[in-house]
C-alpha positions in Angstrom: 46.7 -24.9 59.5 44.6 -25.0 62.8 44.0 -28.2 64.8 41.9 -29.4 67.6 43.3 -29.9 70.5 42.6 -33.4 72.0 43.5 -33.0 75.2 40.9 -33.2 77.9 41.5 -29.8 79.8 41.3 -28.4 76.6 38.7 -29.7 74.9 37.5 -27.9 71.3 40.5 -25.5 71.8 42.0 -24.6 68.2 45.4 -23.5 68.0 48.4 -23.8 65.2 51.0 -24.4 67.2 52.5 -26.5 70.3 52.8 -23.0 71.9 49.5 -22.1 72.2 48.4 -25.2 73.1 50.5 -25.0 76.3 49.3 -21.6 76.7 46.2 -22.6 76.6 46.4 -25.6 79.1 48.0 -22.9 81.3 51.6 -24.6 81.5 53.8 -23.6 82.8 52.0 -22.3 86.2 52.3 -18.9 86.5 53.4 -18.8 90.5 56.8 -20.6 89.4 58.8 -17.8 87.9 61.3 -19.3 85.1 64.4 -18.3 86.1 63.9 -20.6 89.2 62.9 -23.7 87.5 65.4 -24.2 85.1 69.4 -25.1 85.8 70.9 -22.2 84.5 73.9 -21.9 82.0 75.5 -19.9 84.4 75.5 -22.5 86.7 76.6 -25.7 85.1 80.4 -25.9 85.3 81.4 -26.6 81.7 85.1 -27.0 80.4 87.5 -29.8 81.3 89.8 -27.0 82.8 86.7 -26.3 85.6 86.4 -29.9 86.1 90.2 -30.5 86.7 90.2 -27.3 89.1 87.6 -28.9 91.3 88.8 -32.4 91.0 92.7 -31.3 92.2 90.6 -29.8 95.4 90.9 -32.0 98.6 87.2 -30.6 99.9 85.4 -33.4 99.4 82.1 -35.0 100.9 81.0 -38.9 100.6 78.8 -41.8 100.9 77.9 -44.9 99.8 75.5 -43.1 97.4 77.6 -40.0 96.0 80.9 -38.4 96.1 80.8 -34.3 96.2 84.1 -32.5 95.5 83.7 -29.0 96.5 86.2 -25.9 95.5 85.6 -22.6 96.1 84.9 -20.1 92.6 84.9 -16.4 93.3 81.9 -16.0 92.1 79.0 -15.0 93.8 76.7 -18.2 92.8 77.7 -21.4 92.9 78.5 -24.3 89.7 77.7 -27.9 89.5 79.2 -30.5 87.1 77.8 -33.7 87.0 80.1 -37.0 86.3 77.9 -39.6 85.9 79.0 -42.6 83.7 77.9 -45.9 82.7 80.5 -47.6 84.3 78.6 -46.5 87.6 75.0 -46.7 86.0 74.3 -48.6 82.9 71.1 -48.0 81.9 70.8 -43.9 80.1 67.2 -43.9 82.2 68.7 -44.5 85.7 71.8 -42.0 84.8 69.4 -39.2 84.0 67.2 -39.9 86.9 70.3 -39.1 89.2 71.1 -36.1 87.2 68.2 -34.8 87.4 67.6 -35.6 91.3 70.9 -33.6 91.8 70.3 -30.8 89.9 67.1 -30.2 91.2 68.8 -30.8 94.8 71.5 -28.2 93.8 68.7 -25.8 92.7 66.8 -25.9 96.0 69.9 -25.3 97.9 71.7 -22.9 95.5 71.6 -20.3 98.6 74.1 -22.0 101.1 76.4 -23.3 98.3 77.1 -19.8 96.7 80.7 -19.6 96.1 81.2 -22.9 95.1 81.9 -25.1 92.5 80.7 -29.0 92.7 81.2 -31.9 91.3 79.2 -34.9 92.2 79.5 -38.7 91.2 77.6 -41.1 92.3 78.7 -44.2 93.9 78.0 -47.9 92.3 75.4 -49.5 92.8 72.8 -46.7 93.8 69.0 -48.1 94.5 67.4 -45.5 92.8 63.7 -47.1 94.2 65.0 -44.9 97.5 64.8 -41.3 95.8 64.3 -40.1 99.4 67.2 -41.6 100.6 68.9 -39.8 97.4 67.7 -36.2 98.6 68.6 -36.7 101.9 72.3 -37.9 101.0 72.3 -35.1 98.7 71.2 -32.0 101.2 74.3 -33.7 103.8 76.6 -33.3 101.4 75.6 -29.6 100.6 75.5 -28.9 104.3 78.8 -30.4 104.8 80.8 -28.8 101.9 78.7 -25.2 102.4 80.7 -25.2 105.6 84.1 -25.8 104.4 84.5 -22.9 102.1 87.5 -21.8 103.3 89.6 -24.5 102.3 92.3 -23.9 98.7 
């Protein structure tokens, strides 16, 4: 069954499905390749064992905003685990705001942590009204625990 779509960029434009209606409002922009934009499954550390690995580490980076725990992989990209719980952050809105500021800080720095896997909590009481103050935490940390990979 075809629709209209009422969406003001694309105004009169039929299409049957949710698909073609992003196609045809030309999300996602075409000069941001896919495999760059996502976090990647490859990428996300996963099983409690990984977890435990990197929490026994003593590489570790902190302020009054996060705590990173770094250990070294042997793989040639890095791996990030979040541990974000509502002890820390009650509201579900302000813990997926932080997870998704840190995995799109990962992301952009995914060059100088290769090697690594990370685990990053965030400290209580976090003023998340301050998302530059987040970043900037967030890219000392990488910095700091990029040059410590030679620790076991």
């Amino acid at each position: 069954m075809d629709s209209v779509c009422a969406c003001a960029h694309v105004q009169g434009v039929k299409s049957s499905s949710p698909g073609e209606r992003r196609a045809a409002s030309g999300w996602p922009p075409e000069n941001v390749a896919a495999e760059t934009a996502h976090f990647q499954k490859h990428q996300r550390l996963s099983r409690p064992s990984e977890f435990q690995r990197v929490f026994k580490t003593r590489s570790r980076s902190s302020d009054n905003l996060f705590l990173v725990l770094a250990s070294e992989n042997g793989l040639p990209h890095s791996r990030l685990g979040l541990a974000v719980s509502k002890e820390k952050l009650r509201k579900a809105v302000s813990r997926n705001i932080v997870k998704r500021l840190v995995r799109e800080s990962f992301r952009t720095n995914a060059n100088i942590l290769a090697g690594l896997d990370l685990v990053v909590l965030p400290q209580k009481k976090i003023d998340l009204s301050d998302r530059r103050a987040l970043r900037d935490s967030l890219n000392l940390h990488w910095r700091k625990v990029s040059g410590c990979k030679n620790f076991s």
